[in-house]
C-alpha positions as CSV (number, residue, x, y, z in Angstrom):
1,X,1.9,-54.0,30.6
2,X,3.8,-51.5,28.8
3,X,2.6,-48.1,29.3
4,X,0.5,-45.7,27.1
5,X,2.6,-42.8,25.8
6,X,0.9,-39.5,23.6
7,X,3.4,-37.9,21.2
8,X,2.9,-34.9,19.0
9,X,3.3,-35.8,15.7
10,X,3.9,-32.8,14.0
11,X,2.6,-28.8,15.0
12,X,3.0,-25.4,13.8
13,X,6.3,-24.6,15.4
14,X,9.1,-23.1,13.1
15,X,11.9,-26.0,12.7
16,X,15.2,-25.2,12.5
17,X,15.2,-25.5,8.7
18,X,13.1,-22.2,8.8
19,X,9.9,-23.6,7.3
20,X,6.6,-24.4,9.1
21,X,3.8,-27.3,8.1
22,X,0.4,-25.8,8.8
23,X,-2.0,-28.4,10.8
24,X,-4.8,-26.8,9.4
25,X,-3.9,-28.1,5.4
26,X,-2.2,-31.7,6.5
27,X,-4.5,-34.3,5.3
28,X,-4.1,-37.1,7.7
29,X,-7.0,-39.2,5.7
30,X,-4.8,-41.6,3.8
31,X,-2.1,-42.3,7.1
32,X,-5.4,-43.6,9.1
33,X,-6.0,-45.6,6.0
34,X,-2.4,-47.3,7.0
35,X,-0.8,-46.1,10.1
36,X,2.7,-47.4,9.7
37,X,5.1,-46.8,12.5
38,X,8.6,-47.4,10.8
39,X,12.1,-46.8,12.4
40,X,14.2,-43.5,10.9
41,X,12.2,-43.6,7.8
42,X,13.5,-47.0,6.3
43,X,11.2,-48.6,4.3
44,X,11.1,-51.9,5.1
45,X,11.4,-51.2,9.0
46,X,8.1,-51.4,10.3
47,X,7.6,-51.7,14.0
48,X,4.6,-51.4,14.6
49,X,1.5,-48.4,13.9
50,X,0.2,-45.4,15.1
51,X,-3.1,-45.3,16.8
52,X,-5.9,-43.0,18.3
53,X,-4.4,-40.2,15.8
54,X,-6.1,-36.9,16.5
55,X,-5.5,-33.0,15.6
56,X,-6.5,-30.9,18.6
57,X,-5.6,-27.3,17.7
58,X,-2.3,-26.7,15.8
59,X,-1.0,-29.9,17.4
60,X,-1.3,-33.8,15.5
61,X,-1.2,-36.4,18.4
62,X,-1.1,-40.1,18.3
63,X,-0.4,-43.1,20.3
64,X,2.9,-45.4,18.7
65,X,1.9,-48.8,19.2
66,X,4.9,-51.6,18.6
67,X,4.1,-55.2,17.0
68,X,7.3,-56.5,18.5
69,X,7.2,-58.7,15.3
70,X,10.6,-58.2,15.2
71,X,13.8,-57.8,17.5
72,X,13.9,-54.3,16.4
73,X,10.2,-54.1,17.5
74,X,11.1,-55.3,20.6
75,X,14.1,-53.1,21.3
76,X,12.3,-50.0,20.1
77,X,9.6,-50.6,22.0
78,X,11.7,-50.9,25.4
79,X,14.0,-48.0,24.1
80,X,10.7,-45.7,23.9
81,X,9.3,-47.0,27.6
82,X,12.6,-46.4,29.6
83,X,12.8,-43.0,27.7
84,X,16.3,-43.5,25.6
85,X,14.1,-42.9,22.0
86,X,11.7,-40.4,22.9
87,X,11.0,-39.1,19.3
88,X,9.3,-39.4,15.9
89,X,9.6,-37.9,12.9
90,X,6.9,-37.6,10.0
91,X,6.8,-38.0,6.2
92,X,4.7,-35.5,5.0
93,X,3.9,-35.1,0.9
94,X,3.9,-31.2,0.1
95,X,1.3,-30.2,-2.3
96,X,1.3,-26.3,-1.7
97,X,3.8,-23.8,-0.4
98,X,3.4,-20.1,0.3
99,X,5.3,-16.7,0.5
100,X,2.5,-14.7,1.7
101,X,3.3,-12.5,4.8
102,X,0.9,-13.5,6.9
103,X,2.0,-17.3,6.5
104,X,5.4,-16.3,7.4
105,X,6.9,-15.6,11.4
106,X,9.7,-14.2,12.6
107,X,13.2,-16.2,11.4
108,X,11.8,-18.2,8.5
109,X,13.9,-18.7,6.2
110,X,12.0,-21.4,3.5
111,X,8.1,-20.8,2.5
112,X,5.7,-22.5,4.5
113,X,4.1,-25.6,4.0
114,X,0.2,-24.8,3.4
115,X,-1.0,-27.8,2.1
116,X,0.6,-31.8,2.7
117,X,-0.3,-35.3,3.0
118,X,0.6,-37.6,5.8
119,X,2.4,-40.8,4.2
120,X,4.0,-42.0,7.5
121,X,5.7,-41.7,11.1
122,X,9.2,-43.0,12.3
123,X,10.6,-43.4,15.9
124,X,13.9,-41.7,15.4
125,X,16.9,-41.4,17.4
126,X,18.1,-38.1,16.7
127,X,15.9,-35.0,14.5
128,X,17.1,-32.0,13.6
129,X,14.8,-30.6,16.7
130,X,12.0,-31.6,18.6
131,X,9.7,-31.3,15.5
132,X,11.8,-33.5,12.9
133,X,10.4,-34.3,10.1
134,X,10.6,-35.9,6.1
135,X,9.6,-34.2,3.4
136,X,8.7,-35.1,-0.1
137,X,7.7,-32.9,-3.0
138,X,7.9,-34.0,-6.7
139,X,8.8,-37.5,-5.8
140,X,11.8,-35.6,-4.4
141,X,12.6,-36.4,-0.7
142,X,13.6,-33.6,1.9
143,X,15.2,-34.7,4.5
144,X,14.8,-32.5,7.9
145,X,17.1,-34.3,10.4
146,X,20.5,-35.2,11.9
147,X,21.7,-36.4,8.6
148,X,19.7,-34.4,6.1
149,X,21.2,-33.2,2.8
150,X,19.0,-31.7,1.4
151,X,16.7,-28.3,2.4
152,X,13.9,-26.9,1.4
153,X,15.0,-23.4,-1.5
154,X,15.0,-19.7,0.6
155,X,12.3,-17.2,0.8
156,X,13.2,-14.6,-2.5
157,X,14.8,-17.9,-4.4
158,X,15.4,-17.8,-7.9
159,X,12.0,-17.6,-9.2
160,X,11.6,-14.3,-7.2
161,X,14.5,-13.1,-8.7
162,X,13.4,-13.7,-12.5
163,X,9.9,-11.9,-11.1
164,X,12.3,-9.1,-10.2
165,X,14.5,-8.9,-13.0
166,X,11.5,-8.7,-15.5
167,X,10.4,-5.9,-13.6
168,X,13.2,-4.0,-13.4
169,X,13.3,-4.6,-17.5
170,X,9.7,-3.5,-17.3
171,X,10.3,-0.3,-15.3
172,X,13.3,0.7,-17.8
173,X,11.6,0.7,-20.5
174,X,8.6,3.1,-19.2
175,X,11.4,5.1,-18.1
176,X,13.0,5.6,-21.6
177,X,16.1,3.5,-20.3
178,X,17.2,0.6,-22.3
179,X,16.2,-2.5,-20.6
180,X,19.7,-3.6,-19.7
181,X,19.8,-0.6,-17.1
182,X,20.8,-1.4,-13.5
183,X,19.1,-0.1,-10.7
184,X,21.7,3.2,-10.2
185,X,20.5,4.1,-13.6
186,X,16.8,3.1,-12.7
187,X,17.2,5.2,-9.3
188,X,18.8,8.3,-11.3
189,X,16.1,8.9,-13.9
190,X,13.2,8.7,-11.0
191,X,14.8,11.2,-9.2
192,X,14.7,13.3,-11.8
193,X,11.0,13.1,-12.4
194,X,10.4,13.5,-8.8
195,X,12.6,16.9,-9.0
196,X,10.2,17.7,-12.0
197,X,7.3,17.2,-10.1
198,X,8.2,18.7,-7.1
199,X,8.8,22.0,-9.3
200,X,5.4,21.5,-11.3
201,X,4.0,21.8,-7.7
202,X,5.5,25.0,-7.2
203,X,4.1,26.4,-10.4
204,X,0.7,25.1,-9.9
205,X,1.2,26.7,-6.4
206,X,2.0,30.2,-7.7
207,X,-0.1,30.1,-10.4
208,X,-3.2,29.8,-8.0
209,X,-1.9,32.7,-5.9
210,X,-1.5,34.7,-9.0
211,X,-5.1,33.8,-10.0
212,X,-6.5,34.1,-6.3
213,X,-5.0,37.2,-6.4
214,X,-6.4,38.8,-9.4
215,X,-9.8,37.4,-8.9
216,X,-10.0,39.4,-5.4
217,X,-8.4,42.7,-7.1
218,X,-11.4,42.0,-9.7
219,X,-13.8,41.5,-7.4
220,X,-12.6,44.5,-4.8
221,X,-12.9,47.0,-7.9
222,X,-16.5,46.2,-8.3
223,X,-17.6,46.1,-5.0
224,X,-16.0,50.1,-5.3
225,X,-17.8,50.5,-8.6
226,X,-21.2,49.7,-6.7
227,X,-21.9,46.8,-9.2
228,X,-22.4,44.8,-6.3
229,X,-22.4,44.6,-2.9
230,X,-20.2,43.8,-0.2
231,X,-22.1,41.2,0.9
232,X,-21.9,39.4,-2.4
233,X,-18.1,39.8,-2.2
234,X,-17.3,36.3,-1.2
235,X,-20.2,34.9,-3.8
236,X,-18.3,36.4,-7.0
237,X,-14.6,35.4,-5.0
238,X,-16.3,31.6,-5.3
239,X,-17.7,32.7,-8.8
240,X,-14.2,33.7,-9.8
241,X,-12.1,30.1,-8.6
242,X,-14.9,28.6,-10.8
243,X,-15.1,30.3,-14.2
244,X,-11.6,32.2,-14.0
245,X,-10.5,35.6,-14.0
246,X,-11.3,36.5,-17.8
247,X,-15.1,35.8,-17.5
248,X,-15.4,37.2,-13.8
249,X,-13.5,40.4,-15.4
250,X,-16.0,39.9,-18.3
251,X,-19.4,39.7,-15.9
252,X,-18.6,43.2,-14.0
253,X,-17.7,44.9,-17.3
254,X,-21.6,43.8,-18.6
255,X,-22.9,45.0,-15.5
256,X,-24.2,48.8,-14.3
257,X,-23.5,50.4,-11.0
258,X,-26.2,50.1,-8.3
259,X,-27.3,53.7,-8.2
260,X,-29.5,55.3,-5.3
261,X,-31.8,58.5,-5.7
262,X,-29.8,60.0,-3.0
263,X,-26.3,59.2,-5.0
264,X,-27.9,60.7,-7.9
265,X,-28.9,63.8,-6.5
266,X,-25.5,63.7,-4.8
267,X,-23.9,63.3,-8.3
268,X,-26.1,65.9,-9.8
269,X,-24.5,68.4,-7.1
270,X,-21.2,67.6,-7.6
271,X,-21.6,67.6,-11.4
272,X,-22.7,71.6,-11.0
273,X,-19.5,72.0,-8.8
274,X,-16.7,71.8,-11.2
275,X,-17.2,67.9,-12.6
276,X,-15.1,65.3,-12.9
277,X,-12.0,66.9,-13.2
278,X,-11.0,67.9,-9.6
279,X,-11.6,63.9,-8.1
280,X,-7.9,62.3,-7.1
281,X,-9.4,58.8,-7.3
282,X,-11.8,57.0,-8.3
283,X,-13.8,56.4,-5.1
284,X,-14.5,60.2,-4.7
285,X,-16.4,60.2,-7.9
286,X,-20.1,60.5,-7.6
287,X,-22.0,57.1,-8.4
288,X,-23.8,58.5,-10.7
289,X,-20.9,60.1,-12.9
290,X,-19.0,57.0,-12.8
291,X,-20.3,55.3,-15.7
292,X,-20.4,58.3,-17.9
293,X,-16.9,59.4,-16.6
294,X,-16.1,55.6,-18.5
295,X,-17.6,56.5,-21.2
296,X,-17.0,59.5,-21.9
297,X,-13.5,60.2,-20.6
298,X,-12.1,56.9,-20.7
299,X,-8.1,58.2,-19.9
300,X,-9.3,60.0,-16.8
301,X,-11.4,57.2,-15.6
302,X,-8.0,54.8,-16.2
303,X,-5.6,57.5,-14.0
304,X,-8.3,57.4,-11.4
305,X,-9.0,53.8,-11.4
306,X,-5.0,53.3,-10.8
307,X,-4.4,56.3,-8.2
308,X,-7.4,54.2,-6.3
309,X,-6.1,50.2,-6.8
310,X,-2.7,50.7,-8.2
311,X,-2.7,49.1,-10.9
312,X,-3.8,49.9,-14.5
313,X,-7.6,49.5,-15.9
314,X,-8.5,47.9,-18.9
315,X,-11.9,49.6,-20.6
């Protein structure tokens, strides 16, 4: 009785040609059809079949079973029991291959294998690692194995590089570059725009202080002109960011002072007492005299108005 031996038949593992055949997109349906077992993928050399073939996880198991039709049948099949050919080696058809990142692991090299078909299994003497394997892809045979010549092309192979040559063309032109211009040139001309974006900044920036800044000064004057009240300062500071200094400036010019009966009567004292004319600044005017002292004596009302905020007053 010769004994009963499970080998994995292909996995998920990363062979040392840097690529990787994922178990989940090999079609094993046409093998089962015809489960040849051949010896180092030589048409011609069957030796028997593979049975019982199963995929449990990432792994493809099966059971080789020898005809010992043959006396290489025979001499395979007492090579495999004793243990001196211990492995196999499948063809596989490749139908799809992908760059993606998350098909990719650490030390690929070649794109991985997404989708394949099974077309056979060989009991091979040496593989290029415990995983060998054939490939085919455009009636073009890969060989993964002691003896293979050829290999599958490198992640970034020359189709990437067309991709990224037609960019860079792309990016030169919506530079202003001509589209010959290498990537020094390319790298030049965006740092210049980042410089001029990096200075736009600081002009926005200033610009909003010089605005935030005015609309408080605005707002500050008529709080001291008693055309509203402090606790509608921050209101007309939110009023201000929203319609701008020129109409905020334009509101308080339309409105009156808010003027008590006790400010009049004040007012009306300190009109009897000399006027106007002996006040330093603006805040020791009456309420009730300011709006004729803007009227009526526009230059004194100006020197006031500055002697009070410091700047000059525009009536």
């Amino acid at each position: 009785m010769s004994k009963t031996k499970r080998v994995r038949i292909s996995n998920e593992r990363l062979n040392s040609y840097g690529t990787r055949v994922l178990t989940s997109g090999l079609n094993i349906e046409q093998y089962n059809r015809n489960p040849v077992l051949l010896y180092m993928h030589q048409r011609g050399q069957v030796i028997g079949l593979v049975k019982d073939l199963r995929v449990e996880g990432a792994d493809v198991t099966g059971e080789l079973v020898f005809d010992e039709a043959t006396e290489l049948s025979r001499r395979c099949k007492q090579q495999w029991e004793f243990g001196s050919l211990k492995m196999v080696s499948v063809g596989i058809d490749i139908i799809e291959m992908s760059e993606s990142p998350e098909h990719l692991v650490p030390g690929q090299t070649s794109a991985t294998i997404t989708k394949s078909k099974l077309f056979e299994v060989s009991l091979v003497d040496i593989g290029a690692n415990d995983d060998a394997l054939v490939l085919q892809k455009d009636g073009l045979r890969i060989t993964l194995g002691k003896d293979g010549g050829t290999v599958l092309p490198l992640l970034h192979s020359k189709n990437h590089q067309k991709t990224k040559v037609m960019d860079q063309e792309k990016l030169a032109l919506e530079l202003g570059l001509p589209k010959g211009a290498d990537e020094a040139a390319i790298s030049a001309e965006l740092a210049k725009l980042k410089a001029k974006a990096a200075e736009l900044e600081t002009l926005r920036t200033e610009r909003d202080t010089l605005r935030a800044a005015r609309i408080e000064t605005l707002v500050n004057a008529a709080v001291a002109e008693k055309k509203i009240g402090e606790d509608k300062k921050q209101q007309f500071l939110d009023l201000g960011k929203k319609i701008g200094a020129e109409d905020l400036q334009a509101t308080f010019e339309a409105m009156s002072p808010q003027v008590k009966l006790s400010g009049m009567l004040q007012g009306a004292g300190g009109a009897s007492n000399g006027g106007s004319a002996s006040y330093q600044k603006l805040s020791e005017v009456p309420v009730a005299e300011l709006e004729k002292l803007r009227k009526e004596n526009p230059a004194q009302y100006k020197q006031l108005y500055k002697a009070e905020y410091g700047i000059e007053c525009e009536i």
